[in-house]
C-alpha positions as CSV (number, residue, x, y, z in Angstrom):
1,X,-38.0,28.8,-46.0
2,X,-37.5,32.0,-47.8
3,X,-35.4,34.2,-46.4
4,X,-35.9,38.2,-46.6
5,X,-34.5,40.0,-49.9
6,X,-33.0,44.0,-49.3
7,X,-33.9,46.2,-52.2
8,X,-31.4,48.9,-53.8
9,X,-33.6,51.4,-52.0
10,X,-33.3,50.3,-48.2
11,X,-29.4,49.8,-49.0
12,X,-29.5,53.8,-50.3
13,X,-30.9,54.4,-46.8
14,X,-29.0,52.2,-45.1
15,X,-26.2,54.1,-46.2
16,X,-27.8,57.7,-45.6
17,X,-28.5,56.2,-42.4
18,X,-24.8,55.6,-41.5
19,X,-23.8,59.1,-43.3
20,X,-26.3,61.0,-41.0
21,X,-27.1,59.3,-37.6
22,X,-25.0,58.3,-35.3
23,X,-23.8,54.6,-35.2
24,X,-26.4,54.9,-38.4
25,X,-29.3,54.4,-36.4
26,X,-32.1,56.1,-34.1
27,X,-30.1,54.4,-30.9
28,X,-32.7,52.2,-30.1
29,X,-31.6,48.5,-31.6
30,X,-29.1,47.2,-33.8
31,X,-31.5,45.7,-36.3
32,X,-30.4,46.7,-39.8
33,X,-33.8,46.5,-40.7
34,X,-36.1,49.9,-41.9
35,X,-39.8,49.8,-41.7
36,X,-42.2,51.8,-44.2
37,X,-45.8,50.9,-42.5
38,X,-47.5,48.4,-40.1
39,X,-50.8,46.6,-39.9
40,X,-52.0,44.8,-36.9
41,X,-49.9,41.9,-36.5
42,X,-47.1,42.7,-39.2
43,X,-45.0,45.4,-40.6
44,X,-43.5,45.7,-44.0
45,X,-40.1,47.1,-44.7
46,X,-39.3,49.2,-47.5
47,X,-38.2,46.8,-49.1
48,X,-41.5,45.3,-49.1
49,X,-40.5,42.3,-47.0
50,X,-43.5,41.4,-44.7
51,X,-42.8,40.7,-41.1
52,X,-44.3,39.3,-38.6
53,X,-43.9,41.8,-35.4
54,X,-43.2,41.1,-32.1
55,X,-41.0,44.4,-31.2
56,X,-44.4,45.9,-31.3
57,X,-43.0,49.9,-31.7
58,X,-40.8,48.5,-28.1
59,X,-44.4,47.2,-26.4
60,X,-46.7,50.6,-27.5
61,X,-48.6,48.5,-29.8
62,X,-49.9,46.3,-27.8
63,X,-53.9,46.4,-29.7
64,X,-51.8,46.1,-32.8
65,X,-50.8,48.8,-35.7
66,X,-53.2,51.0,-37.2
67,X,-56.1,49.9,-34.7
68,X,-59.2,51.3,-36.5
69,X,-60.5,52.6,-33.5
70,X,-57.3,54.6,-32.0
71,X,-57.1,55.5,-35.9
72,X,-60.2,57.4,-35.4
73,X,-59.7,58.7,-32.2
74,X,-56.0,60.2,-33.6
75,X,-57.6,61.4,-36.4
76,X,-60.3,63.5,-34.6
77,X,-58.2,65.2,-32.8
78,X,-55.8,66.1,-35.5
79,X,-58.4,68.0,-36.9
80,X,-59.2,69.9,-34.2
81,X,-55.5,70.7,-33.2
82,X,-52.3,69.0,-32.6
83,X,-51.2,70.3,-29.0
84,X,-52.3,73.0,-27.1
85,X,-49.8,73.5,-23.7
86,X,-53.1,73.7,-21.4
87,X,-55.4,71.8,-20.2
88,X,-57.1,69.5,-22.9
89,X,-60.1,66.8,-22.3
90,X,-58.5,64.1,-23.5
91,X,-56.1,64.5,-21.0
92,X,-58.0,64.8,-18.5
93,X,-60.3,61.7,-19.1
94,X,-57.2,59.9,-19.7
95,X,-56.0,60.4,-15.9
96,X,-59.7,59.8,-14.9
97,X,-59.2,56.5,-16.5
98,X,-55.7,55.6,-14.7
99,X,-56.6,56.5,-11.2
100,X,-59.5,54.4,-12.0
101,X,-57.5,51.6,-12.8
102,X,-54.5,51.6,-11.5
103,X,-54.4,50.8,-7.6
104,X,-51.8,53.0,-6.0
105,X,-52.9,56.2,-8.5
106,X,-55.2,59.3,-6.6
107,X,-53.4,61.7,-9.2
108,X,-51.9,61.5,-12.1
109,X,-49.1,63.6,-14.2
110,X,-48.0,63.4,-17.8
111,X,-45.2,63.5,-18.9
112,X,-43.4,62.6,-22.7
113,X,-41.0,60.1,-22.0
114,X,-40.3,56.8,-19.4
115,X,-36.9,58.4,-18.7
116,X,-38.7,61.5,-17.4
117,X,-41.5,59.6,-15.6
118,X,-38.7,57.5,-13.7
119,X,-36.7,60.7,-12.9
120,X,-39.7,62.5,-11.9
121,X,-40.6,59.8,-9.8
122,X,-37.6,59.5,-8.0
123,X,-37.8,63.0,-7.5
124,X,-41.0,62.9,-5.6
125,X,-39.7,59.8,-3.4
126,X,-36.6,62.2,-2.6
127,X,-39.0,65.1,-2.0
128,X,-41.5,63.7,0.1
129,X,-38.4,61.9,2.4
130,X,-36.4,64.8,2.4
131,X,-33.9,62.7,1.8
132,X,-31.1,62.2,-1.6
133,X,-30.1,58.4,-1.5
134,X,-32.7,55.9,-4.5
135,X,-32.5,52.3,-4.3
136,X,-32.7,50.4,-7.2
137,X,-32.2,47.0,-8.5
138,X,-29.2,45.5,-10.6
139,X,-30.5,44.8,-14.3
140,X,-33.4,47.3,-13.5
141,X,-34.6,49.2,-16.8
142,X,-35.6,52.8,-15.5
143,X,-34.9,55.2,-19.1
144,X,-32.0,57.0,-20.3
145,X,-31.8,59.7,-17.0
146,X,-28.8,59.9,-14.7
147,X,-30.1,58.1,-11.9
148,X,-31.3,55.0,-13.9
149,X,-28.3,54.4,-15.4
150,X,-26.5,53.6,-12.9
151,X,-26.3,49.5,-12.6
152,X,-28.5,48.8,-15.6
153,X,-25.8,46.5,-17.4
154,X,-22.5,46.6,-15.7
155,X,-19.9,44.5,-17.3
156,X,-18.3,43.9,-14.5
157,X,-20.5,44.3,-11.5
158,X,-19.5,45.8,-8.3
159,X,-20.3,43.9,-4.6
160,X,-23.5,45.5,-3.4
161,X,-25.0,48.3,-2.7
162,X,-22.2,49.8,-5.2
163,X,-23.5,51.5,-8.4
164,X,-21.7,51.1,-11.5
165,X,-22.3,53.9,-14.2
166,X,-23.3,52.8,-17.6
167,X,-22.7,55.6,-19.2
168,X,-20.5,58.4,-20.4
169,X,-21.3,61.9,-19.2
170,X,-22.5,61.1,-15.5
171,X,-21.5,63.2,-13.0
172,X,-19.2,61.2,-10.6
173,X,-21.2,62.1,-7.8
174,X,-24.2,60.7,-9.2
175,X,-22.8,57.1,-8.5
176,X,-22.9,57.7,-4.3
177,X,-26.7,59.0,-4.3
178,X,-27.7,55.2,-5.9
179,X,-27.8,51.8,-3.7
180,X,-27.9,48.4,-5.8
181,X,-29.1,45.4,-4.7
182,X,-30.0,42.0,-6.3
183,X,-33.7,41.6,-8.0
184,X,-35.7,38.5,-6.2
185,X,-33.4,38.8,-3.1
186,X,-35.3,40.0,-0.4
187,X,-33.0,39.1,2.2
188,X,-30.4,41.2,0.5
189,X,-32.7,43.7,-0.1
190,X,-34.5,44.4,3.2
191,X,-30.4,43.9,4.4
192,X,-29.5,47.5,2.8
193,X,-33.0,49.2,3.1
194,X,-32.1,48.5,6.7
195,X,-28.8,49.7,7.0
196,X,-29.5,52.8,5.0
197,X,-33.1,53.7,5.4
198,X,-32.0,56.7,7.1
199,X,-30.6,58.2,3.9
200,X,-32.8,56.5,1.5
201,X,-35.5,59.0,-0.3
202,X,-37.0,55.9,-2.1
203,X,-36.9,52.5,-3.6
204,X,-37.6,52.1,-7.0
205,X,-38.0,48.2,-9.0
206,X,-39.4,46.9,-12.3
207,X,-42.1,44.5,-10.3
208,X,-41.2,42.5,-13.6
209,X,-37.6,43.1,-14.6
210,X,-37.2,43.0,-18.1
211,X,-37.8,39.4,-18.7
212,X,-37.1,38.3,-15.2
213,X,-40.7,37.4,-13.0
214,X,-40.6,38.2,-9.4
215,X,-40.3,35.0,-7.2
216,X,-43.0,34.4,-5.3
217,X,-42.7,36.4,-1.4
218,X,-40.4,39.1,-3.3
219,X,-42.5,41.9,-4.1
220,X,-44.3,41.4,-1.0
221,X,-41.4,41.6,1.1
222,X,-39.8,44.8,-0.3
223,X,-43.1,46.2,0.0
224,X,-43.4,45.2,4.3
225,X,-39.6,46.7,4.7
226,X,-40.4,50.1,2.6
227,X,-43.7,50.4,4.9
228,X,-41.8,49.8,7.8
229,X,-39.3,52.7,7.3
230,X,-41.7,54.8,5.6
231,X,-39.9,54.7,2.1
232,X,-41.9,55.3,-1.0
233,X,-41.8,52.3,-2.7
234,X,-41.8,52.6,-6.8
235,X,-43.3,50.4,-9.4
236,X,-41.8,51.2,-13.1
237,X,-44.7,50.2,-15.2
238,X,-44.2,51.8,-18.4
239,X,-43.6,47.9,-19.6
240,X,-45.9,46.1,-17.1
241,X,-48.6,48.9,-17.3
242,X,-51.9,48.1,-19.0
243,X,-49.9,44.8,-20.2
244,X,-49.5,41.9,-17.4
245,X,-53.3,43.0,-16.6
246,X,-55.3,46.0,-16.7
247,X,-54.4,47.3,-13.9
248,X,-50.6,46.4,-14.4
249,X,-48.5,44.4,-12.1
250,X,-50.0,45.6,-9.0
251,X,-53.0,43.4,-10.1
252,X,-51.5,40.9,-11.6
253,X,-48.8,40.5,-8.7
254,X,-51.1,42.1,-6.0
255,X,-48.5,44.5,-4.6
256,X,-49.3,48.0,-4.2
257,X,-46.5,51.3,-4.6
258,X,-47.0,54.7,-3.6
259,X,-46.0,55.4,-7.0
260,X,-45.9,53.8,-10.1
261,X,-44.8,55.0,-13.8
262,X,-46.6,54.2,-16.7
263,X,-45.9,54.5,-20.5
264,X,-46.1,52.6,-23.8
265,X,-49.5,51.5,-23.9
266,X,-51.2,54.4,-22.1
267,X,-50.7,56.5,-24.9
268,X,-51.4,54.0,-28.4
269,X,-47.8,54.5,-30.0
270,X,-47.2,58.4,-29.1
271,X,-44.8,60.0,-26.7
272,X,-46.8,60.2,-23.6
273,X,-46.1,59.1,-20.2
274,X,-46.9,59.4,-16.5
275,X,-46.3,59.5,-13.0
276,X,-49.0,58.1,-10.7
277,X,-49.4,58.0,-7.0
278,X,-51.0,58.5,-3.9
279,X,-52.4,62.2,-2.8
280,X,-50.0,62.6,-0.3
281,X,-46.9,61.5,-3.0
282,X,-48.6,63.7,-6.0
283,X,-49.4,66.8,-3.7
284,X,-45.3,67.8,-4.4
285,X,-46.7,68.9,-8.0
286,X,-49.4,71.0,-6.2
287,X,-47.5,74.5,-6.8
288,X,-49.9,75.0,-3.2
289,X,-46.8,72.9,-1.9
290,X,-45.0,75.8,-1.9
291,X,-45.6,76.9,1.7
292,X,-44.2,73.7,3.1
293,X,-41.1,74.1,0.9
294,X,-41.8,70.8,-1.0
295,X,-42.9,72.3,-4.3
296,X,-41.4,70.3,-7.5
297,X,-42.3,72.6,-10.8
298,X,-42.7,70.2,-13.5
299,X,-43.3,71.8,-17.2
300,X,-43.0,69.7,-20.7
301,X,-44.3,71.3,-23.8
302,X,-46.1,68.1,-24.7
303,X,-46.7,66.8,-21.9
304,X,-50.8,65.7,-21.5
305,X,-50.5,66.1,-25.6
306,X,-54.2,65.7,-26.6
307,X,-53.4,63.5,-29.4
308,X,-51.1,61.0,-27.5
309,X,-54.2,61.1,-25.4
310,X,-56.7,60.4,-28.0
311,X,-54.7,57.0,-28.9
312,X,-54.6,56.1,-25.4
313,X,-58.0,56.7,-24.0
314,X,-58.7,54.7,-27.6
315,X,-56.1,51.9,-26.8
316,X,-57.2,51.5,-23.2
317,X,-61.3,51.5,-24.6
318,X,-59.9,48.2,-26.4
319,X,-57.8,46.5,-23.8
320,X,-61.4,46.5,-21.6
321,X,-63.3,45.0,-24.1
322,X,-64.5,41.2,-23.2
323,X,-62.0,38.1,-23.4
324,X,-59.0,40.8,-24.6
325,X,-56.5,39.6,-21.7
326,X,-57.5,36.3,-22.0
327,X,-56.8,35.6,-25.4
328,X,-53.8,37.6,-25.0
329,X,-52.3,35.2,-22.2
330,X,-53.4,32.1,-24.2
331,X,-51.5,33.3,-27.2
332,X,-48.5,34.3,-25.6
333,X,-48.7,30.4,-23.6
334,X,-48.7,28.7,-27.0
335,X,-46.3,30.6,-28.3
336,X,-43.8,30.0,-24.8
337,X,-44.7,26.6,-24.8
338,X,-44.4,25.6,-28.4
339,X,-40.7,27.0,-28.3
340,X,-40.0,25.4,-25.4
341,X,-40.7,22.4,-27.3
342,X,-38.6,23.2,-30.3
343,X,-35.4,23.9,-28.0
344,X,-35.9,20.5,-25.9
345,X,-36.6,18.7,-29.2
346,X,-33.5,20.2,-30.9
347,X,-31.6,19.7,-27.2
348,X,-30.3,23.1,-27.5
349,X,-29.3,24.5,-23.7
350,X,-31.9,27.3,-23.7
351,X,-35.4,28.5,-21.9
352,X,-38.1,30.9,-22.4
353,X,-38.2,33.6,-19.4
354,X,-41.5,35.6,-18.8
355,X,-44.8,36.1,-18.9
356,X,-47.1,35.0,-21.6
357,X,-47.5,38.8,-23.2
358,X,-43.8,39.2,-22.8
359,X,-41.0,37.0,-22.6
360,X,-38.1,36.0,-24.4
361,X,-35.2,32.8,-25.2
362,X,-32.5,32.9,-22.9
363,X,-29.5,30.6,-24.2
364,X,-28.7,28.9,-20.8
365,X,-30.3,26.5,-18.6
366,X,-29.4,27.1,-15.2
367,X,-32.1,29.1,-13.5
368,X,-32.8,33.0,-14.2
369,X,-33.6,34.9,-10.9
370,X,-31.6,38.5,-11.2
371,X,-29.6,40.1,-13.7
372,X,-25.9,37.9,-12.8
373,X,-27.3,34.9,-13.2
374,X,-29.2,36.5,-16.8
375,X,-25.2,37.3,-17.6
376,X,-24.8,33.5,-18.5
377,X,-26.9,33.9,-21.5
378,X,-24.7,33.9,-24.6
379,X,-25.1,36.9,-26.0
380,X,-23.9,35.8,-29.3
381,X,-25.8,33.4,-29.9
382,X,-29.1,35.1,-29.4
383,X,-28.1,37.9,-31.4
384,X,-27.2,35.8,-34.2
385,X,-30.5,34.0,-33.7
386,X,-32.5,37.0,-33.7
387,X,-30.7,37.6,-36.8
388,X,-31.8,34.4,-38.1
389,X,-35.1,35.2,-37.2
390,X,-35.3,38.0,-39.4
391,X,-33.8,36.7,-42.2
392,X,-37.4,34.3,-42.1
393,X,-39.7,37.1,-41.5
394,X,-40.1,37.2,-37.7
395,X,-38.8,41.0,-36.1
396,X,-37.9,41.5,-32.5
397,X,-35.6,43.7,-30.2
398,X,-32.5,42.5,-28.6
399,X,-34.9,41.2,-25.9
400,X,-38.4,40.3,-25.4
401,X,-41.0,38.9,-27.9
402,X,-44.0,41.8,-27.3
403,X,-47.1,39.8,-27.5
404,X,-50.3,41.6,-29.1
405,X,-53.8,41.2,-28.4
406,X,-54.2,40.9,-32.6
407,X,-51.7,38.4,-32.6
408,X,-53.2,35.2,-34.9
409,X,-52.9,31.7,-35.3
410,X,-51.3,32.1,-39.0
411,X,-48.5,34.5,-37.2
412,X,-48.0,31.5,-34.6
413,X,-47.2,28.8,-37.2
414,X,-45.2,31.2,-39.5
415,X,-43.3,31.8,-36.2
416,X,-42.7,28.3,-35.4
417,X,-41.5,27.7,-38.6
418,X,-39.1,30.3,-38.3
419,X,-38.0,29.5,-35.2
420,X,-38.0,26.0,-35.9
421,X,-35.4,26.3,-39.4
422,X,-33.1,29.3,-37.2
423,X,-32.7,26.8,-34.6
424,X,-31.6,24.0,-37.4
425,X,-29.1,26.2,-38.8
426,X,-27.6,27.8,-35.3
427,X,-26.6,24.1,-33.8
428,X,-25.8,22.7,-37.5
């Protein structure tokens, strides 16, 4: 099949690209790739290549680019102003609309980023516990803040409940306020929660960690041990939010937190993201807190940004429209299945990990339960398909094919093809 041409014009800002930013990219992914617009399904770059997407803006898109109705909705609002640091309706109907349908959320509070919704959610576990010490799990994605860094991909991991910075720049003494433990091992898990719940503040765990599903008993038992001791218990949804279901994992997995995150979809491809908990968690941004000493000020100039809002009381309007989840699952199933397929046909050593909206090929074929066992993926190899990948027109991140509910049959068979001629080349 054809494979994707680079024009003098994306090699001139390639090269600006390397001349200006750092490692010549915006940090996020290695793709030498540079996109000039998106429709729906597909993006084109600038060098007028047409792509079919599934790194979906990193899962934001998930109603596809340019959406006509979150187009609208932006647009309005643009008009009328562009952020105002108070109070706004759209804001305000856009937390009516999470507590509504999210299962652990009385209140809600915005903030720009997933790294700040993490770290202000930590923060609140700490605050309501009185207490310094988060637990979080190996291989767990949580932003770019201190405290999430720690463990996220060690090289060399550490015996548990050690944390391994994976960073420069981390105060040292960030490294004793974080216990690890192993995703999917509750008995590990519940082990440490035991023999520190004294000093924990909270736990916090993707319910679906990157690519990794919980096994069935696991979510349920970290939530019994957090009740037990009275330890917040976090769910980091700005992935699983909106996405696995509509009301996130803790539908889909039927497990509720005392506080969850949220991100990426709430807000229709714009920096917006939240915190959402119970009353009694949320009450520490109640400056009335003050008088018990448990007050946490929280300020962010765009936090609650009426047009981020716009876009996601727009994108959410769509998500609970008839049959939208449904035919979101089936196409993400095909699209699992048929690869499966393709790599037991071709006998390549490999399996697709996930969920239907969001999954991804792991080159090994012993089982995936945490991130150790995910460490005997060859990493090489499923760069150098992902390369292969776009060479034929198909874009995704390092990890993760981000399903879309606009996601079409035509994008399905130009994918298998793809996939089908990158997997002929990598084992020729």
């Amino acid at each position: 099949m054809p494979k994707r041409l680079v024009s003098v014009e994306e090699r001139a800002l390639d090269e600006k690209a390397r001349q200006y930013l750092p490692g010549g990219s915006l940090g996020n992914t290695p793709i030498n790739v540079i996109i000039r617009e998106g429709h729906g399904s597909r993006v084109w770059d600038v060098s007028g290549n047409e792509l079919v997407d599934y790194l979906m803006g990193s899962g934001p898109m998930l109603v596809g680019h340019g959406h006509p109705d979150v187009l609208a909705a932006i647009r309005e609002q643009v008009e009328k102003g562009t952020t105002f640091f108070t109070n706004n309706e759209h804001a305000i109907l856009l937390a009516e609309e999470l507590v509504n349908a999210v299962a652990c959320a009385d209140k809600v509070r915005f903030v720009s980023s997933g790294s700040e919704a993490t770290h202000y959610a930590m923060r609140t576990a700490r605050a309501y516990r009185n207490r310094d010490k988060i637990l979080k799990f190996e291989g767990g994605f949580h932003g770019m803040n201190d405290y999430a860094l720690m463990s996220m991909s060690p090289a060399d991991p550490p015996d548990y409940p050690q944390a391994a910075p994976d960073s420069a720049g981390i105060p040292s003494s960030i490294r004793d306020e974080m216990l690890i433990a192993p995703f999917n091992d509750i008995e590990t898990a519940s082990a440490i929660i035991e023999q520190h719940h004294e000093e924990l503040g909270g736990v916090i765990v993707e319910p679906f960690q990157r690519i990794i599903p919980p096994v069935p008993g696991f979510l349920e038992g970290l939530r019994e041990v957090t009740r037990h001791y009275e330890i917040p218990l976090i769910f980091d949804e700005v992935v699983t939010g909106f996405r696995l279901a509509y009301g996130g994992a803790q539908e889909y997995y039927g497990v509720t937190p005392d506080i969850c995150t949220l991100g990426k979809t709430i807000a229709g491809g714009f920096p917006l993201a939240a915190v959402a908990g119970t009353e009694e968690m949320m009450s520490h941004f109640d400056p009335v807190s003050r008088e018990t000493g448990g007050y946490m000020p929280q300020i962010g100039t765009l936090s609650g940004n009426p047009v981020a809002a716009s876009a996601g009381l727009a994108t959410l309007e769509v998500l609970r429209r008839e049959g939208t989840y449904e035919r979101l699952f089936e196409v993400g199933r095909q699209l699992k299945d048929g690869f499966q397929r393709l790599l037991t046909e071709a006998e390549v050593p490999a399996q697709i990990v996930g969920e239907p909206p969001l999954f991804d090929v792991v080159f090994v074929d012993s089982e995936i339960t945490d991130y150790r066992s995910l460490l005997a993926n060859d990493k090489q190899k499923a760069m150098r398909f992902n390369e292969m990948l776009l060479e034929r027109g198909i874009l995704k991140g390092d990890w993760k094919f981000y399903l879309s509910t606009v996601h079409t049959q035509e994008d399905l068979d130009l994918t298998f093809q793809a996939f089908a001629s990158a997997l002929d080349e990598l084992m020729g």
